[in-house]
NUVEXDO-116477 format. One record per atom (N, C-alpha, C): residue number from 1; x, y, z; residue in one letter. Coordinates in Angstrom, 1 decimal, always signed. Layout:
// NUVEXDO-116477
+-----+--------+--------+--------+------+
: seq :      x :      y :      z : type :
+-----+--------+--------+--------+------+
: NUM :      X :      Y :      Z :    a :
...
+-----+--------+--------+--------+------+
//
This chain:
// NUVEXDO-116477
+-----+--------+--------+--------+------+
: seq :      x :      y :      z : type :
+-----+--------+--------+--------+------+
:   1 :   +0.8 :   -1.2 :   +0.0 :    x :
:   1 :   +0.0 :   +0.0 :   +0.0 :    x :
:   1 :   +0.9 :   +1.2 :   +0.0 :    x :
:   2 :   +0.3 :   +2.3 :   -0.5 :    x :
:   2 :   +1.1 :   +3.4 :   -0.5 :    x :
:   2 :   +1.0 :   +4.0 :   +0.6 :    x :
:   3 :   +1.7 :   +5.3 :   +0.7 :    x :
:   3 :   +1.3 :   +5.7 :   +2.2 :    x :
:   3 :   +0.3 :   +7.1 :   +1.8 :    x :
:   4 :   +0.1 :   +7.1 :   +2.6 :    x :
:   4 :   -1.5 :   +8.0 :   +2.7 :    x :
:   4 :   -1.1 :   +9.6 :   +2.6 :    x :
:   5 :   -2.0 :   +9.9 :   +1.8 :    x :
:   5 :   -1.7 :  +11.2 :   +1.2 :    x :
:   5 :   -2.9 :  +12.0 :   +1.8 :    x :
:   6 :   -2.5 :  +13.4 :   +2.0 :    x :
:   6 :   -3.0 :  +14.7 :   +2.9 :    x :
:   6 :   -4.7 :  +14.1 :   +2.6 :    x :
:   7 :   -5.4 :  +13.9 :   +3.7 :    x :
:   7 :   -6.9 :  +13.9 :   +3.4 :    x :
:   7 :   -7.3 :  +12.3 :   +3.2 :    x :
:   8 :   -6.5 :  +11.6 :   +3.2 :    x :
:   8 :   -6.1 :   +9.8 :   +3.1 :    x :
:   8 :   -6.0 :   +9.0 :   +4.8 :    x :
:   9 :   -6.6 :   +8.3 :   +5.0 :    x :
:   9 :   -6.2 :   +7.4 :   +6.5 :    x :
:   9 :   -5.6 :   +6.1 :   +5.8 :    x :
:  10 :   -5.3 :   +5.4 :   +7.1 :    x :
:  10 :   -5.0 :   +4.3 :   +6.5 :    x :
:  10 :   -6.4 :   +3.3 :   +6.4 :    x :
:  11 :   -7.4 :   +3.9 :   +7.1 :    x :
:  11 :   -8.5 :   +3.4 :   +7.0 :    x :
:  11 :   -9.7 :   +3.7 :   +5.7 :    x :
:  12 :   -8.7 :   +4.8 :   +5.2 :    x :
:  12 :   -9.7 :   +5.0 :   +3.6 :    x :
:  12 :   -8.6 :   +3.9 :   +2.8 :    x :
:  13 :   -7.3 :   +3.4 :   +2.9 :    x :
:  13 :   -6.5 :   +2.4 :   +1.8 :    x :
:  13 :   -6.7 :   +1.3 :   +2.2 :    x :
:  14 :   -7.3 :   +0.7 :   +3.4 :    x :
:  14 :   -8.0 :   -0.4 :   +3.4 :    x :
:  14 :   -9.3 :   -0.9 :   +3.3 :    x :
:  15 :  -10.2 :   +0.4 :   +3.3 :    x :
:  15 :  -11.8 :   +0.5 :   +2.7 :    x :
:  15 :  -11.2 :   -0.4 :   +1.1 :    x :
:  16 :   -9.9 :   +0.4 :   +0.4 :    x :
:  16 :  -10.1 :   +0.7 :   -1.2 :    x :
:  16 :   -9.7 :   -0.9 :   -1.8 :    x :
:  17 :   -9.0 :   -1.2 :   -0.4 :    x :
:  17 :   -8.1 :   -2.6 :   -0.8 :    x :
:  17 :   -9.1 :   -3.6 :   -0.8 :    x :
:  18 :  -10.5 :   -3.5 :   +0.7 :    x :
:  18 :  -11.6 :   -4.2 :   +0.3 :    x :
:  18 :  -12.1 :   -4.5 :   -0.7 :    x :
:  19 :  -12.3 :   -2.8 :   -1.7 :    x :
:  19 :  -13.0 :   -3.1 :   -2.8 :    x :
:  19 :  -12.5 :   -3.6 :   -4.0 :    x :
:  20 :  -11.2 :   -3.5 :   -4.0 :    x :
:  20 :  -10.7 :   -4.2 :   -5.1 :    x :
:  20 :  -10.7 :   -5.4 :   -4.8 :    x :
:  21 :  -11.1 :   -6.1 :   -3.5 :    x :
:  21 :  -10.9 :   -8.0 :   -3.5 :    x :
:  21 :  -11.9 :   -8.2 :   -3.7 :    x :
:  22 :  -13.2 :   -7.2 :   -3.2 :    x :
:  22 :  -14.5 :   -7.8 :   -3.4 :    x :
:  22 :  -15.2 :   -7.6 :   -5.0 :    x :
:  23 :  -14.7 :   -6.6 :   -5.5 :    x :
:  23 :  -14.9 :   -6.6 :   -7.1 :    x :
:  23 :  -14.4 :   -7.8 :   -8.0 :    x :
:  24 :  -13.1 :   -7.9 :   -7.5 :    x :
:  24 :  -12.4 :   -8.8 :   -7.8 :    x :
:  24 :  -13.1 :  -10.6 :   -8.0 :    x :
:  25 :  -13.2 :  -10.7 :   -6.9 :    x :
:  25 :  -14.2 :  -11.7 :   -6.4 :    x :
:  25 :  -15.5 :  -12.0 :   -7.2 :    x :
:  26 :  -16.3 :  -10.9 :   -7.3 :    x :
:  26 :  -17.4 :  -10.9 :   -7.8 :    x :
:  26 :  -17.6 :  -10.7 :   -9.3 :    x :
:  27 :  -16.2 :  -10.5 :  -10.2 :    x :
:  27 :  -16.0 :  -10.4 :  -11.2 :    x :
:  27 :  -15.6 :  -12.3 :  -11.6 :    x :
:  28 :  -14.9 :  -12.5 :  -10.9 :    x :
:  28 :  -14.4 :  -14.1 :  -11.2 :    x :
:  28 :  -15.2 :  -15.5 :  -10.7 :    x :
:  29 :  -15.7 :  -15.3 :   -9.7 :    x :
:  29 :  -17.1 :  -16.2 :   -9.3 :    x :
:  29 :  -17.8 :  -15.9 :  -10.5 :    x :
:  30 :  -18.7 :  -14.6 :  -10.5 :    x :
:  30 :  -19.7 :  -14.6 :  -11.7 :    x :
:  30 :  -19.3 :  -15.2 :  -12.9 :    x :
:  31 :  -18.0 :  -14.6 :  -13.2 :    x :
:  31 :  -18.0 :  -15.3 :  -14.5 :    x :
:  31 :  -17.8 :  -16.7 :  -14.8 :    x :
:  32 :  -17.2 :  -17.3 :  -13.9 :    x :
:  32 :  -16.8 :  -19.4 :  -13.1 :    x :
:  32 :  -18.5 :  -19.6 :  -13.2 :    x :
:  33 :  -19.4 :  -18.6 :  -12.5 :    x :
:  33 :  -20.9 :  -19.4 :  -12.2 :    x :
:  33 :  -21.7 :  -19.4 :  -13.7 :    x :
:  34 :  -21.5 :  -17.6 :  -14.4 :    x :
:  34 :  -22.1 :  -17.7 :  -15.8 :    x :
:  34 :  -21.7 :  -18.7 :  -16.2 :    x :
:  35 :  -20.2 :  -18.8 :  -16.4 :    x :
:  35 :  -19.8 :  -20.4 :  -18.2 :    x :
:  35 :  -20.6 :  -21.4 :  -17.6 :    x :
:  36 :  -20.4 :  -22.3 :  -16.1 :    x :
:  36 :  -21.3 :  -23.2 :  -15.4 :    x :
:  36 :  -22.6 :  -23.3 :  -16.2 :    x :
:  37 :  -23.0 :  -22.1 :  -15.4 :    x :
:  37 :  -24.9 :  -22.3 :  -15.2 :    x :
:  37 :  -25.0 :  -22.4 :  -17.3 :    x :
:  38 :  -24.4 :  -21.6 :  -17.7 :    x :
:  38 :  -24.5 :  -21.9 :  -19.2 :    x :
:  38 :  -24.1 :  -23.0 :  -20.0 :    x :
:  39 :  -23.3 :  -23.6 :  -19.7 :    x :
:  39 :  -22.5 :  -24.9 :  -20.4 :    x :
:  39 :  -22.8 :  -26.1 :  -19.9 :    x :
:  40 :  -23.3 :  -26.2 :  -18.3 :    x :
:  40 :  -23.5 :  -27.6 :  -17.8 :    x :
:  40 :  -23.9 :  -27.5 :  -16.7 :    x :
:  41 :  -25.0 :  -26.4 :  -16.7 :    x :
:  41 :  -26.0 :  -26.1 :  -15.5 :    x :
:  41 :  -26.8 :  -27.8 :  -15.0 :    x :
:  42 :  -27.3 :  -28.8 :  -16.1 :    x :
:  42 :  -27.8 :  -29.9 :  -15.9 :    x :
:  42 :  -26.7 :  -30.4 :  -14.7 :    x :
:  43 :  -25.7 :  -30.8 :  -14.6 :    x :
:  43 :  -24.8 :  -31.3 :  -13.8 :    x :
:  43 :  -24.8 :  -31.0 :  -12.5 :    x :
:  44 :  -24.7 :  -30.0 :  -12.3 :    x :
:  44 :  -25.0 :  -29.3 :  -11.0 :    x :
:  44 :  -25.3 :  -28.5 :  -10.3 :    x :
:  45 :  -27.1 :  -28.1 :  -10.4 :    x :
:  45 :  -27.5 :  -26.7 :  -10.2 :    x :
:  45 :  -27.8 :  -26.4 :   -8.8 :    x :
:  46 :  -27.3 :  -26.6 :   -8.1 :    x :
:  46 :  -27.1 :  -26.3 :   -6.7 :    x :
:  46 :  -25.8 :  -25.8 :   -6.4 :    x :
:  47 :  -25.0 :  -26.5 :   -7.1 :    x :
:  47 :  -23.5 :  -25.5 :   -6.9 :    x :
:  47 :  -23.2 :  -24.4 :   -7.7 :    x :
:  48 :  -23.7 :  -24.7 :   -9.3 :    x :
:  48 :  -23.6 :  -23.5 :   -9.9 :    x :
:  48 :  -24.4 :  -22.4 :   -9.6 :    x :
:  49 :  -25.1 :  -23.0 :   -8.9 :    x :
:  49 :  -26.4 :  -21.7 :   -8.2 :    x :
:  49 :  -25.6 :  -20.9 :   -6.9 :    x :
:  50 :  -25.3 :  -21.5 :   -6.2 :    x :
:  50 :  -24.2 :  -20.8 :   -5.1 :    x :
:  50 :  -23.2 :  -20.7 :   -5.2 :    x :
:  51 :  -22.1 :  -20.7 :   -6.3 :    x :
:  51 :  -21.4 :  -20.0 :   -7.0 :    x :
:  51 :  -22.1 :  -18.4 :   -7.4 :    x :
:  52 :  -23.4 :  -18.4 :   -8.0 :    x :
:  52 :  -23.7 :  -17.4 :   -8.8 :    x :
:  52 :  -23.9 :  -16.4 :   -7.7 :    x :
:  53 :  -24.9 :  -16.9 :   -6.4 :    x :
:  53 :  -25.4 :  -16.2 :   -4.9 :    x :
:  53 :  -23.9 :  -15.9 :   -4.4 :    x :
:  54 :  -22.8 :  -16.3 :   -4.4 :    x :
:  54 :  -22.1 :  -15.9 :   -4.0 :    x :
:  54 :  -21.0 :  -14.5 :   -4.7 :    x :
:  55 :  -21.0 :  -15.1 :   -6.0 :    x :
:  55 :  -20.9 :  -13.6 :   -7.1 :    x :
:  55 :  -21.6 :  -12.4 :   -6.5 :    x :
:  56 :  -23.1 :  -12.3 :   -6.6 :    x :
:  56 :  -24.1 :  -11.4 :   -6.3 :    x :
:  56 :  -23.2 :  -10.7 :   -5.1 :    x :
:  57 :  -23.3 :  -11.7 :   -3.8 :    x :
:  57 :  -23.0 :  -11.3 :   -2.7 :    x :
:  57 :  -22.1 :  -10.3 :   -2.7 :    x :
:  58 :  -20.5 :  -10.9 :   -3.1 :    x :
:  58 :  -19.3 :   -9.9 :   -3.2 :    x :
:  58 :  -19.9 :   -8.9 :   -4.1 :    x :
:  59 :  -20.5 :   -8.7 :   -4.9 :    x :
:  59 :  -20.7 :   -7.5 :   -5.8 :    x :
:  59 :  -21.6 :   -6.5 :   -4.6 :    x :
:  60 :  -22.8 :   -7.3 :   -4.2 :    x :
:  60 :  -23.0 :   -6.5 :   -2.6 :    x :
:  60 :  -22.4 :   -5.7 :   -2.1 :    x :
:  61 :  -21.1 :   -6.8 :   -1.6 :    x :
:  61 :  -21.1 :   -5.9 :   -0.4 :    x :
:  61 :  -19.1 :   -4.9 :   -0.6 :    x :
:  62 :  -19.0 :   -5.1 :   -2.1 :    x :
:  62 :  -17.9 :   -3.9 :   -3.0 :    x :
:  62 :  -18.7 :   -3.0 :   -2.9 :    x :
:  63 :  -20.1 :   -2.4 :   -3.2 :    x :
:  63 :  -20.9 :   -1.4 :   -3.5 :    x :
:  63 :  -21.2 :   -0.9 :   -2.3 :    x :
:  64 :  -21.2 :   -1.8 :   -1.1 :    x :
:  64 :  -22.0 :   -0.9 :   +0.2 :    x :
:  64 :  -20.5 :   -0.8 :   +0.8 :    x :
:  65 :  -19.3 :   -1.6 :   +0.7 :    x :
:  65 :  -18.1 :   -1.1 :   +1.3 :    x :
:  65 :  -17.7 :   +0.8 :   +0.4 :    x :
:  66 :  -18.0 :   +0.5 :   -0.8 :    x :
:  66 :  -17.7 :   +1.9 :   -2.1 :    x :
:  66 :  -18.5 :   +3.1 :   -1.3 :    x :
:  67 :  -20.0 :   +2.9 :   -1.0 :    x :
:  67 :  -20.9 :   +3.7 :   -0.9 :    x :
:  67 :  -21.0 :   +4.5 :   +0.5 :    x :
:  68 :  -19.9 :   +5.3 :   +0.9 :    x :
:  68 :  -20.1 :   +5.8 :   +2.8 :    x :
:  68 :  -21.5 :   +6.2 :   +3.0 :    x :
:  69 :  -22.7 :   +5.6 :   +3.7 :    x :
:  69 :  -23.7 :   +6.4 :   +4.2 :    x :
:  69 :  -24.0 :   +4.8 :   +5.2 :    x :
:  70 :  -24.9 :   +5.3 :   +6.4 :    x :
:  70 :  -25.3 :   +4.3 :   +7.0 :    x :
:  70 :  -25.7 :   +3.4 :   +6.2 :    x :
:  71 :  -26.7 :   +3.9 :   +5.1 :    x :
:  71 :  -27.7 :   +2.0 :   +4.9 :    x :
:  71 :  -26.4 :   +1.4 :   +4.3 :    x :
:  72 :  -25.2 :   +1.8 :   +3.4 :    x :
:  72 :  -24.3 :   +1.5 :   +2.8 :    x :
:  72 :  -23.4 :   +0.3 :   +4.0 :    x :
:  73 :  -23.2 :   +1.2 :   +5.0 :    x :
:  73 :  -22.9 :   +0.3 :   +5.9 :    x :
:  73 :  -23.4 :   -0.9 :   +6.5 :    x :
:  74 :  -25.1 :   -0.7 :   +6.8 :    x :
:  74 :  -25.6 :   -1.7 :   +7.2 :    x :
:  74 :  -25.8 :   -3.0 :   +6.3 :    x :
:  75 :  -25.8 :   -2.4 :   +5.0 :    x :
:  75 :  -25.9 :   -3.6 :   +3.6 :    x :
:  75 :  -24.3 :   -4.2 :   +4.1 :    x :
:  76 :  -23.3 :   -3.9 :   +4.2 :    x :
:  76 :  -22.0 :   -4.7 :   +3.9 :    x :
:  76 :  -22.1 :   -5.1 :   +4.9 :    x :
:  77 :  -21.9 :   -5.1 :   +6.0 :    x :
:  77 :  -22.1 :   -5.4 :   +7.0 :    x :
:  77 :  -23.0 :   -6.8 :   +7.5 :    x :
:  78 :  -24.2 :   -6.8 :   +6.9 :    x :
:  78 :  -25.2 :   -7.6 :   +6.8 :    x :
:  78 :  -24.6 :   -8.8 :   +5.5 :    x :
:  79 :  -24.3 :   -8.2 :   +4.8 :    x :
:  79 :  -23.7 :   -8.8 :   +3.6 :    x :
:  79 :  -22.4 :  -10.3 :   +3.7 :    x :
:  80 :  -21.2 :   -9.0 :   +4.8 :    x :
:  80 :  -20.4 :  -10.1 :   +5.0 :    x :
:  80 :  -20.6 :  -10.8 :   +6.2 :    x :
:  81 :  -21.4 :  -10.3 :   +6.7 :    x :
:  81 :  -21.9 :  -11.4 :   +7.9 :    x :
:  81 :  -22.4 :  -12.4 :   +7.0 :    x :
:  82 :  -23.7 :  -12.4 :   +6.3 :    x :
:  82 :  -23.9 :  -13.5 :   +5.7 :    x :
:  82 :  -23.1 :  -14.2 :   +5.1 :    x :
:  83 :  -22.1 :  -13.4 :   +4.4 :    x :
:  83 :  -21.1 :  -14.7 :   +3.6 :    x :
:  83 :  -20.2 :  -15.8 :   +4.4 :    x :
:  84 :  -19.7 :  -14.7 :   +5.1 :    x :
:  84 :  -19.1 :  -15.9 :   +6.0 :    x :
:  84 :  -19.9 :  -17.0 :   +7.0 :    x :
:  85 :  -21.2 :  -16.8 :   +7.0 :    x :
:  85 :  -21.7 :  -18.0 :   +7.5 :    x :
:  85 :  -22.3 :  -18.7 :   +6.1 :    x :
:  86 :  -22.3 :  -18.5 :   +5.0 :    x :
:  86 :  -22.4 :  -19.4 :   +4.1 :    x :
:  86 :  -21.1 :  -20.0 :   +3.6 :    x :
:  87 :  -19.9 :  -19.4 :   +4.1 :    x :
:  87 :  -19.0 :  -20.4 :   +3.6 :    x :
:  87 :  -18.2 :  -21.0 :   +4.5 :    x :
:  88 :  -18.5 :  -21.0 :   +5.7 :    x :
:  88 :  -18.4 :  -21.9 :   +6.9 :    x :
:  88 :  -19.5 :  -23.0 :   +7.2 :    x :
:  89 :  -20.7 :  -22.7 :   +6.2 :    x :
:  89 :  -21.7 :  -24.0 :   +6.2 :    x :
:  89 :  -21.2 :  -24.8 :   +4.8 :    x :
:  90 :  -20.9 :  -24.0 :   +3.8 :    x :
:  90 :  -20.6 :  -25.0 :   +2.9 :    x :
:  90 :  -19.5 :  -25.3 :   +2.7 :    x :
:  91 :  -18.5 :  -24.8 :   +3.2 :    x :
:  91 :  -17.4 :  -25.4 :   +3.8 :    x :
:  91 :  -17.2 :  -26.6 :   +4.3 :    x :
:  92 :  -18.0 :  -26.4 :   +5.6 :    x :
:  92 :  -18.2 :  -28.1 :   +6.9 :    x :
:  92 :  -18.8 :  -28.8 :   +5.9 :    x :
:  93 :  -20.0 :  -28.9 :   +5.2 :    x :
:  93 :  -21.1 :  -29.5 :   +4.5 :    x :
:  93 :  -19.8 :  -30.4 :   +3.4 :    x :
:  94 :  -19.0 :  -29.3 :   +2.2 :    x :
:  94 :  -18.2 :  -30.4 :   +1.8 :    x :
:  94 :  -17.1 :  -30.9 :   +2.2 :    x :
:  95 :  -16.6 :  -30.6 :   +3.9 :    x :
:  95 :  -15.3 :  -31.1 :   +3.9 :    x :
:  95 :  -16.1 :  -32.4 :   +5.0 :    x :
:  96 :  -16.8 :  -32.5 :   +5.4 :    x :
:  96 :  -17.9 :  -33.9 :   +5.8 :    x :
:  96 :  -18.1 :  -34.7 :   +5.0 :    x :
:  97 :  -18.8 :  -33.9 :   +3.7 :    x :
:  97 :  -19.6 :  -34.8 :   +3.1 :    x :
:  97 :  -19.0 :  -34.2 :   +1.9 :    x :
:  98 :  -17.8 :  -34.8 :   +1.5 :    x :
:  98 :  -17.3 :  -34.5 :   +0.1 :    x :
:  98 :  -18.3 :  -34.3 :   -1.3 :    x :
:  99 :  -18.9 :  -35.6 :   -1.2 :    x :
:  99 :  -19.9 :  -35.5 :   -2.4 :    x :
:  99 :  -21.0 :  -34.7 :   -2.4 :    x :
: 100 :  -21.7 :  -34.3 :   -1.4 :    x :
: 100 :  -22.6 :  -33.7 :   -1.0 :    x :
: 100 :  -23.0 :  -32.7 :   -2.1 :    x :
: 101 :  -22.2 :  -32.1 :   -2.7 :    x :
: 101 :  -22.4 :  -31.0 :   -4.0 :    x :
: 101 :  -21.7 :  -31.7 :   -5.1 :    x :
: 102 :  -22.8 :  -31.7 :   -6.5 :    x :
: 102 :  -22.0 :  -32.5 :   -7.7 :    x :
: 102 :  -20.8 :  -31.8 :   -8.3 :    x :
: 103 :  -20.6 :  -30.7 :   -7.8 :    x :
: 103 :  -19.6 :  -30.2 :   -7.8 :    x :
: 103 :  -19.0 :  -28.7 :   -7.2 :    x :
: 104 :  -18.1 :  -28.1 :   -6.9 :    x :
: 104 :  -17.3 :  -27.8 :   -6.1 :    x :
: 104 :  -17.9 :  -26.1 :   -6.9 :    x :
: 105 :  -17.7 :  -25.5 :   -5.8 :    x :
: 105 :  -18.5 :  -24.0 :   -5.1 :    x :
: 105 :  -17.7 :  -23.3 :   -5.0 :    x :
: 106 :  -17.8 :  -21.9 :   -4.8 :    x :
: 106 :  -17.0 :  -20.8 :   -5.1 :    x :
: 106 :  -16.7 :  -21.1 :   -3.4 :    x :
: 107 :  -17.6 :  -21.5 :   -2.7 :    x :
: 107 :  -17.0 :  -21.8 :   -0.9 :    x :
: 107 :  -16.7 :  -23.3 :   -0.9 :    x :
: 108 :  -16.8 :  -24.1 :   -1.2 :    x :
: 108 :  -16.5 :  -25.5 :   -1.3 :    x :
: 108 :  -15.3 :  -25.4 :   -0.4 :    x :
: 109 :  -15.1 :  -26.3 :   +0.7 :    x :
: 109 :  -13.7 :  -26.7 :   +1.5 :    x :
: 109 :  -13.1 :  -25.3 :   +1.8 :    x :
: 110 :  -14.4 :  -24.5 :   +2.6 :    x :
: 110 :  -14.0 :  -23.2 :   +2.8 :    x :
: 110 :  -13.1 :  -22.1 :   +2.0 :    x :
: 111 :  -13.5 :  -22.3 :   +0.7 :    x :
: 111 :  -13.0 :  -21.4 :   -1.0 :    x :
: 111 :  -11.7 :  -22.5 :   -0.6 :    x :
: 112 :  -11.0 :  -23.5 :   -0.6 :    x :
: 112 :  -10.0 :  -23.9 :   -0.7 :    x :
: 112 :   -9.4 :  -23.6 :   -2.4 :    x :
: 113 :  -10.4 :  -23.9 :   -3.6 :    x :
: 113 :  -10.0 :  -23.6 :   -4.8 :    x :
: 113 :   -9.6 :  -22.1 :   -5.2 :    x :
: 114 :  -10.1 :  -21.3 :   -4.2 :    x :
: 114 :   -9.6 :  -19.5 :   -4.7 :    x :
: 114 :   -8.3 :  -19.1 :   -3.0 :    x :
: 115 :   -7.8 :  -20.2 :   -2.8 :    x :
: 115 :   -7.0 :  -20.3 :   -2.0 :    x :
: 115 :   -7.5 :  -19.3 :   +0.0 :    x :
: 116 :   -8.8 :  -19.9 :   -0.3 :    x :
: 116 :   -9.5 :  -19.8 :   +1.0 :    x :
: 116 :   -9.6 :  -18.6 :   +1.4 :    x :
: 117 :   -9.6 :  -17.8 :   +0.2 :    x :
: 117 :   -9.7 :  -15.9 :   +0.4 :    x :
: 117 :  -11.2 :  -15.8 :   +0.6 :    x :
: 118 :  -12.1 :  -16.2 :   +0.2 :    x :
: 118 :  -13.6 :  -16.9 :   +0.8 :    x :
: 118 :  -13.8 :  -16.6 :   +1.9 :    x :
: 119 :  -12.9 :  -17.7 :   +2.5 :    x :
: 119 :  -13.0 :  -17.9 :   +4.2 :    x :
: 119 :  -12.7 :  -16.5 :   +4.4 :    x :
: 120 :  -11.8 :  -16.0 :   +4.5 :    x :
: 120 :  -10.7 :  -14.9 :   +4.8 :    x :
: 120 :  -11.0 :  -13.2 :   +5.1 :    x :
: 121 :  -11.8 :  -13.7 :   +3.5 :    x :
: 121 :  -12.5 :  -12.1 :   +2.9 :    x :
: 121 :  -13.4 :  -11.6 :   +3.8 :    x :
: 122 :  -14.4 :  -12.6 :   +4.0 :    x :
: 122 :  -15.8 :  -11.6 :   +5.0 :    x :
: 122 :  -15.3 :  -11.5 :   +6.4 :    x :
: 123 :  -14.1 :  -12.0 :   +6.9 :    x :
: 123 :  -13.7 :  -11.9 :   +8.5 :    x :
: 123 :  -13.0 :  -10.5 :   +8.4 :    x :
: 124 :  -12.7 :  -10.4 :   +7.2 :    x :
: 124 :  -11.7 :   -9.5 :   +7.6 :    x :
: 124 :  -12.8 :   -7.8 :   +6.9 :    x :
: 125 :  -13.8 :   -7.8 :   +6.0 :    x :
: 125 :  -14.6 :   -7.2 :   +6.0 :    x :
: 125 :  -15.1 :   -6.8 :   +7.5 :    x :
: 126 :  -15.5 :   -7.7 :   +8.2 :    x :
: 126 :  -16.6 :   -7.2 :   +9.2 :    x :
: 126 :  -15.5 :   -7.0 :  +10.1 :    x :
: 127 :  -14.5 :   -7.2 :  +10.5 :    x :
: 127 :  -13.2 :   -6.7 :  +11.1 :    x :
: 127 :  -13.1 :   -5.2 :  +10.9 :    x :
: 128 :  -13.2 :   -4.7 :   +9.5 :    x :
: 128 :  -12.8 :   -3.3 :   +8.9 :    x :
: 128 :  -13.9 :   -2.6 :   +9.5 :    x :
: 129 :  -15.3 :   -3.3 :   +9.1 :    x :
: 129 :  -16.7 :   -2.3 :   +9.3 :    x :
: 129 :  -17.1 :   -2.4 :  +11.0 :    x :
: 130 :  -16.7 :   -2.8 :  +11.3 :    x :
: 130 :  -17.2 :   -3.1 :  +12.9 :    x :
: 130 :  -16.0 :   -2.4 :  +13.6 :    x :
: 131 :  -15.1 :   -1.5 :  +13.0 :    x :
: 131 :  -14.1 :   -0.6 :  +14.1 :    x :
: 131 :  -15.1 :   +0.7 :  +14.2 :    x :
: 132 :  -14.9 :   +1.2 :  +15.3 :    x :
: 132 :  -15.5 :   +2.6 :  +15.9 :    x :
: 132 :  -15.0 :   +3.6 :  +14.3 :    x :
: 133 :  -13.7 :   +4.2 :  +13.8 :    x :
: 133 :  -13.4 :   +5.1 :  +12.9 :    x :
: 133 :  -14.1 :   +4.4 :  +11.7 :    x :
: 134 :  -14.6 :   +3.3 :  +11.2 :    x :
: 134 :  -15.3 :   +2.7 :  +10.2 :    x :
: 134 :  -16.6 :   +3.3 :  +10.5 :    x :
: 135 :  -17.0 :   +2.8 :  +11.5 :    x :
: 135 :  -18.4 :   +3.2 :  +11.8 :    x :
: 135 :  -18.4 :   +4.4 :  +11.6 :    x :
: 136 :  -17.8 :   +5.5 :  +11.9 :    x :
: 136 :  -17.8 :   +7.0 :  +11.9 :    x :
: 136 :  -17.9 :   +7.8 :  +10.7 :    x :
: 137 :  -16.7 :   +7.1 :   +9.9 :    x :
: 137 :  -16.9 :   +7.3 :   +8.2 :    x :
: 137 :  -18.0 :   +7.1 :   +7.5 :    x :
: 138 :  -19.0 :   +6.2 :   +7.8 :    x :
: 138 :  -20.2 :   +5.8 :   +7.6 :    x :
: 138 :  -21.1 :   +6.3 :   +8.2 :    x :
: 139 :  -20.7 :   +7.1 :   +8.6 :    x :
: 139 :  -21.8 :   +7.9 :  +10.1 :    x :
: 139 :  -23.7 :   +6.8 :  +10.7 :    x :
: 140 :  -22.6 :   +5.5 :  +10.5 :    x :
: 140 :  -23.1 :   +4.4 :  +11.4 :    x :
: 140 :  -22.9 :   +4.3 :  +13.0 :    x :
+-----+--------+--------+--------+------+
//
């Protein structure tokens, strides 16, 4: 990261760093769940379906991390709370029950295929949005 320039915190270059993982994110899921759901949705439309929910989601909660106003906050917020309890359920679900999904999920083995930045990403979102100077910026 660079260092913070007149009118810059370090808490506006880690807002920006969120949004580039969570664009990021919701640019490469979507497009892993579009080819899916388009090419061989028969196979398995439960995982390409939560692949797709989980695209959505990061595009979520890039826009409410982007957007400073309370609802902006309460959306990411709400957002990465949900993700990370969806990828700690589908996580357990396929590292239990391997087969359980015909195939493997943008959270599968807790995102082990996108090197568990999955797991990673919404702890460390709701970490950022749940500090007192986060909340303030958000005038949450």
């Amino acid at each position: 990261m660079s260092t913070p320039t007149a009118g810059q915190s370090p808490l506006d270059e880690a807002g920006r760093l969120l949004i580039v993982l969570y664009g990021l994110f919701a640019l490469s899921a979507g497009v892993r769940a579009a080819f899916q759901i388009a090419t061989k949705w028969q196979r398995a439309p439960l995982a390409y379906g939560l692949s797709a929910v989980a695209a959505l989601l990061y595009l979520l909660a890039c826009a409410g991390i982007a957007r400073r106003s309370p609802g902006a906050w309460r959306l990411a917020t709400t957002i990465c709370a949900f993700e990370l309890c969806g990828v700690l359920l589908v996580g357990a679900l396929t590292t239990l029950s391997p087969g359980a999904l015909a195939d493997a999920t943008v959270w599968s083995g807790f995102g082990a295929g996108y090197g568990y930045v999955p797991l990673v990403l919404p702890a460390l979102g709701l970490a950022w949005l749940l500090r007192p100077g986060t909340r303030r910026l958000y005038g949450a």
